[in-house]
matplotlib code that plots the C-alpha trace (Angstrom):
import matplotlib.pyplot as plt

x = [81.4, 83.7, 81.2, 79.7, 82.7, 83.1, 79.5, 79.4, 82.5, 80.7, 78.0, 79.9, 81.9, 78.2, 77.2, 81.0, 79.9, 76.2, 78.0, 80.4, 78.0, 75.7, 78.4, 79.3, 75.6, 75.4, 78.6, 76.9, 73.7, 76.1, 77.7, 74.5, 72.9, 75.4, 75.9, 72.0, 72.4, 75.3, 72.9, 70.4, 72.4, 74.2, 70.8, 69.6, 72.4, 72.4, 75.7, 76.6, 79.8, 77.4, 76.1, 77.7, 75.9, 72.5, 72.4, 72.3, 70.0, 67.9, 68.3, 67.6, 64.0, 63.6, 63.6, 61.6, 58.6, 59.3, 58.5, 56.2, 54.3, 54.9, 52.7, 55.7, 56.4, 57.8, 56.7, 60.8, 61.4, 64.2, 64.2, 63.1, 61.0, 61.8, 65.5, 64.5, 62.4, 64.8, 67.5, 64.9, 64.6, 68.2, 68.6, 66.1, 67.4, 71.2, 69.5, 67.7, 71.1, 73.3, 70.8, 70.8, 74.8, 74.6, 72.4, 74.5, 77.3, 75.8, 74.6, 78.5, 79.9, 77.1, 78.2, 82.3, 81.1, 79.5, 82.2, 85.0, 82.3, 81.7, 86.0, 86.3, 84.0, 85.5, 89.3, 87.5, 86.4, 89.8, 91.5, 89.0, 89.4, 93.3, 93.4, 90.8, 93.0, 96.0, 94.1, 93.3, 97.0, 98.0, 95.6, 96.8, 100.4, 99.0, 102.0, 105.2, 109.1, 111.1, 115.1, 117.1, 121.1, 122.0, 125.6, 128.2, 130.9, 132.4, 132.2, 135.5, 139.3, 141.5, 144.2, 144.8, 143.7, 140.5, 140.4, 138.9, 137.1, 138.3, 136.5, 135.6, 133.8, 132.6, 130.6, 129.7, 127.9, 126.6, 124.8, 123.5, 121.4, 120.4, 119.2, 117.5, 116.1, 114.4, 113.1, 111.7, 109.6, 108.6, 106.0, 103.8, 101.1, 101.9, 105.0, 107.8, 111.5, 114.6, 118.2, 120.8, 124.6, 123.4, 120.4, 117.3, 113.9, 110.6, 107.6, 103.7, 101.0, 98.6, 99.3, 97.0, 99.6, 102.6, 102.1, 102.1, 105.4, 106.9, 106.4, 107.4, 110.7, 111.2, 110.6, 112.4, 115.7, 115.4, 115.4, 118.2, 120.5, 120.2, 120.8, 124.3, 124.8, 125.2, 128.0, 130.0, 128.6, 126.7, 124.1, 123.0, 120.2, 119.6, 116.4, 114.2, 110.5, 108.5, 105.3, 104.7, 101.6, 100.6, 101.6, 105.7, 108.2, 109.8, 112.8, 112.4, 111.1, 114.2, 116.2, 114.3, 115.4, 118.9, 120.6, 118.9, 120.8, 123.9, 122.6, 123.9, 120.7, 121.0, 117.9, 115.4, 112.8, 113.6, 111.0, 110.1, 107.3, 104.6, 105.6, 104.4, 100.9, 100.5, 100.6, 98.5, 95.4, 95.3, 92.7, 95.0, 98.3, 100.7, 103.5, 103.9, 105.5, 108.4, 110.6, 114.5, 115.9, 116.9, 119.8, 121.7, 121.5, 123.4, 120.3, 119.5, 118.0, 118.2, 115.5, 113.2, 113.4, 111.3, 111.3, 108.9, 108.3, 105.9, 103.3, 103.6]
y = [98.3, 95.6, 94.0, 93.6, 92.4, 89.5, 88.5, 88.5, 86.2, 84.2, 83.5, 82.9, 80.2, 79.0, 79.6, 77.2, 74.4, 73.6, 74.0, 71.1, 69.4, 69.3, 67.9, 65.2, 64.4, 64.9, 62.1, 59.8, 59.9, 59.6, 56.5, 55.0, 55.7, 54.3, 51.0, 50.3, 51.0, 48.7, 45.9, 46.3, 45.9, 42.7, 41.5, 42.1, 40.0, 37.5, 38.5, 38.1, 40.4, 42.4, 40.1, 41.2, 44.3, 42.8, 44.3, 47.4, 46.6, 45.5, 48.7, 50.8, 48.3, 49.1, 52.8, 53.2, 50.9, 53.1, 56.4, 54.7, 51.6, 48.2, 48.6, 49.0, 46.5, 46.1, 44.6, 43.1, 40.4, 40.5, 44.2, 45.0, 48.5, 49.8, 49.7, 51.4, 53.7, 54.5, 55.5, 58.0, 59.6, 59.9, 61.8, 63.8, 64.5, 64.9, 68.1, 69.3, 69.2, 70.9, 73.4, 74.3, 74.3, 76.3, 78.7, 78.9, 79.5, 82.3, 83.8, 83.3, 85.2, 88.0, 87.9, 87.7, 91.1, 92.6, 91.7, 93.8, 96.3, 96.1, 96.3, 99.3, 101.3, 99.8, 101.2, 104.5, 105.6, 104.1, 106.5, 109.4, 108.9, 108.6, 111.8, 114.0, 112.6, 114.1, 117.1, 117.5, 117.1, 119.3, 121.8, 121.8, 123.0, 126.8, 128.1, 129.3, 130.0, 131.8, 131.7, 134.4, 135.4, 137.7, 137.5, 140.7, 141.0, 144.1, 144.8, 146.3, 145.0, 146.8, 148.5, 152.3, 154.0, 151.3, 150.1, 147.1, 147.1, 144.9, 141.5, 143.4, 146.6, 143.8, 142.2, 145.3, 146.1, 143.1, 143.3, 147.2, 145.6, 143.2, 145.6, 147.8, 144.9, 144.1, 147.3, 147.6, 144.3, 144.9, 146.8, 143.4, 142.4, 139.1, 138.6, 137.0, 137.6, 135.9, 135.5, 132.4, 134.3, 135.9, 134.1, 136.4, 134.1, 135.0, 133.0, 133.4, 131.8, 132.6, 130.6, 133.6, 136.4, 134.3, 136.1, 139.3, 138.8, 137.4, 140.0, 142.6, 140.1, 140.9, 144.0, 145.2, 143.2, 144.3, 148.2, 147.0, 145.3, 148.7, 150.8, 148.8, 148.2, 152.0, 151.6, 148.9, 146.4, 143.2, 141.8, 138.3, 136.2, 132.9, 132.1, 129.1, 128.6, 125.8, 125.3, 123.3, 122.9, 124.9, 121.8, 121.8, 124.3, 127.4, 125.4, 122.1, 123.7, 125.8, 122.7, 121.0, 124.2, 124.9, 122.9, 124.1, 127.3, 125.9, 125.1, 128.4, 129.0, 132.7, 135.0, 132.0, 131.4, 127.9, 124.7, 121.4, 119.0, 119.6, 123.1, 123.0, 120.8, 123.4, 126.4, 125.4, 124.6, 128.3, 129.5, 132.3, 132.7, 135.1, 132.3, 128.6, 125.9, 124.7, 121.4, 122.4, 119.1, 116.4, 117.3, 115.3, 117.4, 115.8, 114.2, 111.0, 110.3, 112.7, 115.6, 116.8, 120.9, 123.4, 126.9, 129.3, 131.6, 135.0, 134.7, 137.5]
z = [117.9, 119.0, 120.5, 117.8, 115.7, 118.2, 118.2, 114.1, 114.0, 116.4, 114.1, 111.4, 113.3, 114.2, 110.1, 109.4, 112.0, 110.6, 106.4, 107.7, 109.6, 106.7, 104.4, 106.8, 106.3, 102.7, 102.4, 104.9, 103.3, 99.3, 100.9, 102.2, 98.7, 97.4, 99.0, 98.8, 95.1, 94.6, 96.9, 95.0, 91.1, 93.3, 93.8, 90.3, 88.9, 91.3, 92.6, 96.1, 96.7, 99.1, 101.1, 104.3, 104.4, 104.8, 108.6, 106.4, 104.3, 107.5, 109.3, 106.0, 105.9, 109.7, 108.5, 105.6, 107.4, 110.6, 108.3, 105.6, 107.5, 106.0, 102.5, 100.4, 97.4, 94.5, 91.2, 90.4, 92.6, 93.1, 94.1, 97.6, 97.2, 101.1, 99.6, 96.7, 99.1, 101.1, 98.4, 96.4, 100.1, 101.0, 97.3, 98.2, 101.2, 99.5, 97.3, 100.7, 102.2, 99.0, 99.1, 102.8, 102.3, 99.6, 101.4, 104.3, 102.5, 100.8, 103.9, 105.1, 102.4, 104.0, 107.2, 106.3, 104.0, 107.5, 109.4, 107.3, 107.1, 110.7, 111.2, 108.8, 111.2, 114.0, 112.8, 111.6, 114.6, 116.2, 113.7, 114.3, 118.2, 117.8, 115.7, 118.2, 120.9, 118.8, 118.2, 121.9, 123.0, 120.5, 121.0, 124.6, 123.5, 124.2, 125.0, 123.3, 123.7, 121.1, 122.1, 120.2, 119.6, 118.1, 116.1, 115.1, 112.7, 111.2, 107.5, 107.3, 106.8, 109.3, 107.3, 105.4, 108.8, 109.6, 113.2, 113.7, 117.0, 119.7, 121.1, 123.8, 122.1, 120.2, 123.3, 124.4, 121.0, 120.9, 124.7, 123.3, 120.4, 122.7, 125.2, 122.5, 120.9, 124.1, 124.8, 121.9, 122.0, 125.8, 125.0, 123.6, 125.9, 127.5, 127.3, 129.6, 129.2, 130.7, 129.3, 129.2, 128.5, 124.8, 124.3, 124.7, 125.7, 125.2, 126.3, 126.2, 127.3, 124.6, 121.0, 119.0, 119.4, 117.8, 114.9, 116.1, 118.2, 115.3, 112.9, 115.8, 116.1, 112.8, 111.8, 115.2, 113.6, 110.3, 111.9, 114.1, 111.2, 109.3, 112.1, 112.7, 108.7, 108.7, 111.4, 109.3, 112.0, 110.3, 112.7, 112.0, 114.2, 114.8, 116.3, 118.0, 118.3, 120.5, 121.4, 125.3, 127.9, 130.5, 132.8, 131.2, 132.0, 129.6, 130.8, 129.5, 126.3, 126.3, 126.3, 123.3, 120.7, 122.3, 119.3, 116.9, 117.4, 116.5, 113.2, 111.6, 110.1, 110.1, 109.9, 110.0, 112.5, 113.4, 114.8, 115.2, 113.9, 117.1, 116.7, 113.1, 114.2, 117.0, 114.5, 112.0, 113.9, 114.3, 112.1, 110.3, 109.9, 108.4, 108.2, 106.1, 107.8, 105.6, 106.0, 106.1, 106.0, 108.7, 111.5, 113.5, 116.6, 118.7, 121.1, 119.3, 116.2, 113.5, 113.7, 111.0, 111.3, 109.8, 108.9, 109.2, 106.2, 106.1, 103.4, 100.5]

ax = plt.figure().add_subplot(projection="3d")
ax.plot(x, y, z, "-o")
ax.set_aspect("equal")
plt.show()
């Protein structure tokens, strides 16, 4: 296709040199009209002004007898007919010429229309290539990581016989949902597990069970926070998702979502934009993609982070 860009704006640079050539011509051939013309009405009137252009007048004679034989006359004179001759052929050959300009300049505004045609498929299948390439690379994030921690507070005021527990019965609940959290979504096929402090990670190489570790995520909290509610404990989560290749590590994905934990966005499943593309080339999902607004996290640039939310 580009190709064949380059070799159409090579003809019309061709199409461009013959239209000017042929107007040089066609004001050569004007001129020369009209100095014969202007000989000629000189000659009529018996006025010499042109006399210095009689070796044009000669060569213009040399012409016509060279194309029409020497049998040309004229009944004036004073008027020589291979002039005349040779004027009535050069206006003849003036409309020949406006009409081959005009023709080529049609057939230039044809080619200059196949040429943007010819650069609109061109940048289409740039832009279809670009996006497939897109796709493809997209399509290769197969794998997942969704970081986890948990928070704790109690729900009551120390005071008229209330004991408030202390930070360190506090850690140590904390650590026991964590633990029965975990055993509780072990059981999913395919999954990896690894900690960082209070942070649970869970990884899996295989994009089509997202949703189903998600809802389990879920539904295994929402037991959880009731469980504790009943025990004046309030259990909050703050939680990360990323999709990366096969060829990247847990670790550097690990590393992209860490800030997003410190957002404070409690009880939200938190992501980025290729996260988001990744997703929704799945062909059903139980969750929408939403935008949460842009972060400064702390890494460069401000982030766009997203949201996911379950479908009713």
């Amino acid at each position: 296709m580009a190709e064949n860009v380059k070799n159409l704006e090579r003809f019309r640079k061709v199409i461009g040199l013959i239209s000017h050539i042929c107007m040089g011509v066609q004001i050569v051939t004007l001129i020369m009209v009209l100095v014969c013309m202007l000989y000629i009405a000189c000659g009529i009137f018996e006025v010499h002004l042109l006399d210095f252009t009689e070796p044009f007048i000669e060569f213009t004679k040399s012409v016509t007898t060279a194309l029409f034989g020497d049998t040309v006359h004229s009944n004036t004179p004073d008027v020589d007919g291979k002039v005349v001759l040779f004027v009535l052929v050069n206006i003849l050959l003036t409309f020949f010429i406006s009409q081959l300009k005009m023709a080529m300049n049609d057939f230039g505004k044809k080619v200059d229309k196949r040429i943007i045609e010819a650069k609109n498929e061109q940048e289409r299948q740039f832009n279809e290539q670009l996006q497939n390439k897109l796709r493809n690379d997209t399509m290769a994030q197969s794998h997942y990581l969704i970081a986890i921690q948990f928070h704790l507070r109690y729900l009551m005021v120390e005071g008229f016989g209330i004991t408030v527990p202390t930070e360190e019965e506090m850690e140590k609940t904390k650590y026991e949902i964590i633990s029965s959290f975990f055993e509780q979504i072990k059981p999913l096929q395919g999954l990896r597990f690894s900690r960082d402090n209070d942070i649970l990670l869970i990884s899996s190489g295989d994009m089509k069970s997202v949703d189903t570790v998600l809802n389990k995520i879920w539904d295994t909290f929402n037991t959880i926070k009731a469980e504790y509610k009943a025990n004046k404990f309030g259990v909050r989560v703050r939680a990360a998702i990323q999709s990366f290749k096969s060829t990247e590590s847990s670790n550097s994905a690990y590393k992209q979502i860490r800030p997003l934990l410190d957002l404070n966005a409690n009880n939200e499943m938190l992501c980025y934009g290729n996260f988001r593309n990744r997703y929704e080339l799945n062909s059903e999902n139980d969750y929408i993609v939403a935008i949460k607004g842009k972060y400064d996290l702390k890494t460069g640039p401000e982030e766009s982070v997203w949201y996911l939310v379950k479908k009713d």
